[in-house]
Structure formats: C-alpha cells, structure tokens
ChimeraX commands (.cxc) that place a marker at each C-alpha (Angstrom):
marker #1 position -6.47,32.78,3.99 radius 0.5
marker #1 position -8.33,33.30,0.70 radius 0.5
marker #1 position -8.81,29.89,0.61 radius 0.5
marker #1 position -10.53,29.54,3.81 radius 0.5
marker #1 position -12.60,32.67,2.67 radius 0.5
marker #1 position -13.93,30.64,-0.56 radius 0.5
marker #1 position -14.83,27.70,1.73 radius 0.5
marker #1 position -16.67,29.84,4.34 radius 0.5
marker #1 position -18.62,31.17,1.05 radius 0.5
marker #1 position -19.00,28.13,-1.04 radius 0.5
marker #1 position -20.62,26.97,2.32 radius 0.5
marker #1 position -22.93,29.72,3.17 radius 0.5
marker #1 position -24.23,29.95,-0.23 radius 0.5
marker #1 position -24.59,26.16,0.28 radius 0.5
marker #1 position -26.66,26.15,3.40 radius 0.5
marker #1 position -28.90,28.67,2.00 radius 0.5
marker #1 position -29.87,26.81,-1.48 radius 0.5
marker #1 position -32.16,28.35,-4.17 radius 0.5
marker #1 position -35.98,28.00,-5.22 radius 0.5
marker #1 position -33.74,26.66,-8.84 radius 0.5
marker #1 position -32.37,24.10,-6.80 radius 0.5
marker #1 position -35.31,23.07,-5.11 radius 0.5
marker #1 position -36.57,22.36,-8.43 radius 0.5
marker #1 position -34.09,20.40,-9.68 radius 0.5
marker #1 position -32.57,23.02,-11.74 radius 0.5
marker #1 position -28.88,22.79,-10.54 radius 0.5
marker #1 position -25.95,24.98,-11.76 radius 0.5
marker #1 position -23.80,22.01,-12.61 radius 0.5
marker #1 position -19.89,22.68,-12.66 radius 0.5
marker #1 position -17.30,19.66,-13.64 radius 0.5
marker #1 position -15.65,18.71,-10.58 radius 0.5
marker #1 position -13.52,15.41,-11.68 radius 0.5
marker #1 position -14.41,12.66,-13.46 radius 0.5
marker #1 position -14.17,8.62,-12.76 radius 0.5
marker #1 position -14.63,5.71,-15.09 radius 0.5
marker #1 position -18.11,5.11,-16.72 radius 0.5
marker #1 position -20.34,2.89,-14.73 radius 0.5
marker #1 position -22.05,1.64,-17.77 radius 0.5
marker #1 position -19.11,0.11,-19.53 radius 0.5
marker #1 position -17.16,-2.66,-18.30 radius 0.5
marker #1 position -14.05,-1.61,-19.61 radius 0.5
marker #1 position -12.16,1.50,-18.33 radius 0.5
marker #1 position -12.33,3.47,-21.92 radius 0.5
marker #1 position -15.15,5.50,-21.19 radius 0.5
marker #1 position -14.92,8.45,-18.70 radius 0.5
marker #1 position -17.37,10.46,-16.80 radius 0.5
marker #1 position -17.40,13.72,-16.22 radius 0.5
marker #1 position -18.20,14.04,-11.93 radius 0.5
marker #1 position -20.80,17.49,-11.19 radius 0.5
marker #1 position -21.77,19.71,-8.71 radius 0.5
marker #1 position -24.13,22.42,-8.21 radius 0.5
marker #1 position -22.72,25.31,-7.59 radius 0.5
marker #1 position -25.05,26.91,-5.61 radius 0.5
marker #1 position -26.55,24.05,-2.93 radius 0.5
marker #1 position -23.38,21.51,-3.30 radius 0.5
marker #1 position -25.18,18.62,-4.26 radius 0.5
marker #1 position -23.28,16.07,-6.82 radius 0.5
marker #1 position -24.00,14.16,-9.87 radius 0.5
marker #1 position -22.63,10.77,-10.20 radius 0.5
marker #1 position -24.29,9.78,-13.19 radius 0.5
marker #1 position -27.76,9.44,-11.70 radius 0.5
marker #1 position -30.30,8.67,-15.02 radius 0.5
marker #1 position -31.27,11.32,-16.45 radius 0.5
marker #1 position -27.90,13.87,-15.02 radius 0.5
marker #1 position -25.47,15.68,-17.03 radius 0.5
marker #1 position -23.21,12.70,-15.80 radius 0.5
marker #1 position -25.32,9.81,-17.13 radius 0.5
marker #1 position -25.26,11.98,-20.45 radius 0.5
marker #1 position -22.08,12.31,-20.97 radius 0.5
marker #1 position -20.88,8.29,-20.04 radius 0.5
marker #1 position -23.63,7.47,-22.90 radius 0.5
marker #1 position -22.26,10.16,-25.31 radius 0.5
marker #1 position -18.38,9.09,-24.50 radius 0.5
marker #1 position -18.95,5.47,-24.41 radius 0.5
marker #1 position -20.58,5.73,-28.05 radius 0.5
marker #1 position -16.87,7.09,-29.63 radius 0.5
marker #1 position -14.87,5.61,-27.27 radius 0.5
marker #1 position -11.13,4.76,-28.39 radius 0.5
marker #1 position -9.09,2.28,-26.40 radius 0.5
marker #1 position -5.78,0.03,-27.04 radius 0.5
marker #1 position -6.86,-2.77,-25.05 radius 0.5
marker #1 position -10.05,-3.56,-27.16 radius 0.5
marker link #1:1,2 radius 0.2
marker link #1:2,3 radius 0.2
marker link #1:3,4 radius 0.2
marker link #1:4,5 radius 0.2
marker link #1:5,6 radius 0.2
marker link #1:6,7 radius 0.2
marker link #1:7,8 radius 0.2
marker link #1:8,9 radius 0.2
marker link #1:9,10 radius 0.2
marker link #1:10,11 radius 0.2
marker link #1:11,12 radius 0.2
marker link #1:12,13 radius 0.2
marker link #1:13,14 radius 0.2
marker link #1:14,15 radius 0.2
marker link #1:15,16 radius 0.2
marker link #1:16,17 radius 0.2
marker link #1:17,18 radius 0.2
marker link #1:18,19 radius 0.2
marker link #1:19,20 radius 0.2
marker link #1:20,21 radius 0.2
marker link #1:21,22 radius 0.2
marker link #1:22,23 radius 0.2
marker link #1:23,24 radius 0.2
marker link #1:24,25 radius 0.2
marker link #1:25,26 radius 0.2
marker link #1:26,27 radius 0.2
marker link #1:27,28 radius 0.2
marker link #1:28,29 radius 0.2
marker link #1:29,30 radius 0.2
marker link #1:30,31 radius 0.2
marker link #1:31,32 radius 0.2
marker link #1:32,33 radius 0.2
marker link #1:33,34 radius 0.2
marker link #1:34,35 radius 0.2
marker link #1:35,36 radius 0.2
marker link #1:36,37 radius 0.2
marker link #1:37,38 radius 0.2
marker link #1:38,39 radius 0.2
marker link #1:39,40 radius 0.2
marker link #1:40,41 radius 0.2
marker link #1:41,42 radius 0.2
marker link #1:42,43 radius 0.2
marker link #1:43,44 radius 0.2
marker link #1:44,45 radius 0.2
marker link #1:45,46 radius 0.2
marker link #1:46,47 radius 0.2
marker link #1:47,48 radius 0.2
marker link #1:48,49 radius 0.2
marker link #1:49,50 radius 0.2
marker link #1:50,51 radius 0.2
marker link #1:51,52 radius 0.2
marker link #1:52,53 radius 0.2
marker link #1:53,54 radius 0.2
marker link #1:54,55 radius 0.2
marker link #1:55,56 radius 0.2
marker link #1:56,57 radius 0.2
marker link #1:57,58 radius 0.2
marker link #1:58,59 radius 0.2
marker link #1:59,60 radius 0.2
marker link #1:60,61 radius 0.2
marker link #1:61,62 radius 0.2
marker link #1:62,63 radius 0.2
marker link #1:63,64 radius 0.2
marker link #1:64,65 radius 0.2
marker link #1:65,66 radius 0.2
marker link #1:66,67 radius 0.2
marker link #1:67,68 radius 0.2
marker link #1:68,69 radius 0.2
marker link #1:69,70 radius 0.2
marker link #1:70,71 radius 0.2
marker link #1:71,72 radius 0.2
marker link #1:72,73 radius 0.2
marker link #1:73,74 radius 0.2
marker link #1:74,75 radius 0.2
marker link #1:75,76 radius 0.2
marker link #1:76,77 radius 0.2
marker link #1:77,78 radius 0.2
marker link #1:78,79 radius 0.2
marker link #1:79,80 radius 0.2
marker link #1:80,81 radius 0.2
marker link #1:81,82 radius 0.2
view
C-alpha cells in the first residue's frame, strides 16, 4: 500500500515538472549504475541518474553527472584483468 502511494506521488510530481527542470537544472538522484561506455573494458562504472522531480534519466549524456563520473572513475580505475 505505501508503496503504491510513493508511485502515485513520484508520478504526479512527475507529470507536473518544474520551471528548474525546464531549464535543465535537474535534481539528480543515483538510481543504479552500468559499465562505462567510454572504456572498453568493464573496470570503469557509471553511476545511472534521475531527476527527482520530472523523472527524466541520465545515461551519461556529455556534459551529465553520468558522463562525469565514467571520466572521473575511468581515470583511477583498478582492475585484475589489465
């Protein structure tokens, strides 16, 4: 029940959006993560976001808080099969 209630929220806040988002100033929150796109190896990780307030996600897109952190992680990355 409280579940569905934070759904029913998430998505009505969703729908409505925000002047900040509009703008591209997004409330980013981690929401998973997935291998970096920019490194051929699977060392480096990316951290996957979305805005909290219209929903929308960040996959890395240049110039994201993804695409930062893949080229911050990738620079110390530490892996055995080097």
């Amino acid at each position: 029940m409280i579940t569905g209630l934070r759904e029913a929220i998430f998505d009505a806040s969703t729908q409505l959006g925000s002047a900040a988002c509009d703008a591209g100033n997004h409330q980013w929150n981690s929401e998973g993560g997935r291998s970096c796109p920019k490194e051929l190896t699977s060392c480096c990780s990316q951290t996957v976001y979305r805005c909290r307030v219209c929903g929308q996600y960040d996959h890395g897109e240049k110039g994201g808080p993804g695409d930062t952190d893949c080229s911050w992680s990738c620079k110390f990355k530490e892996c055995e099969n080097d």
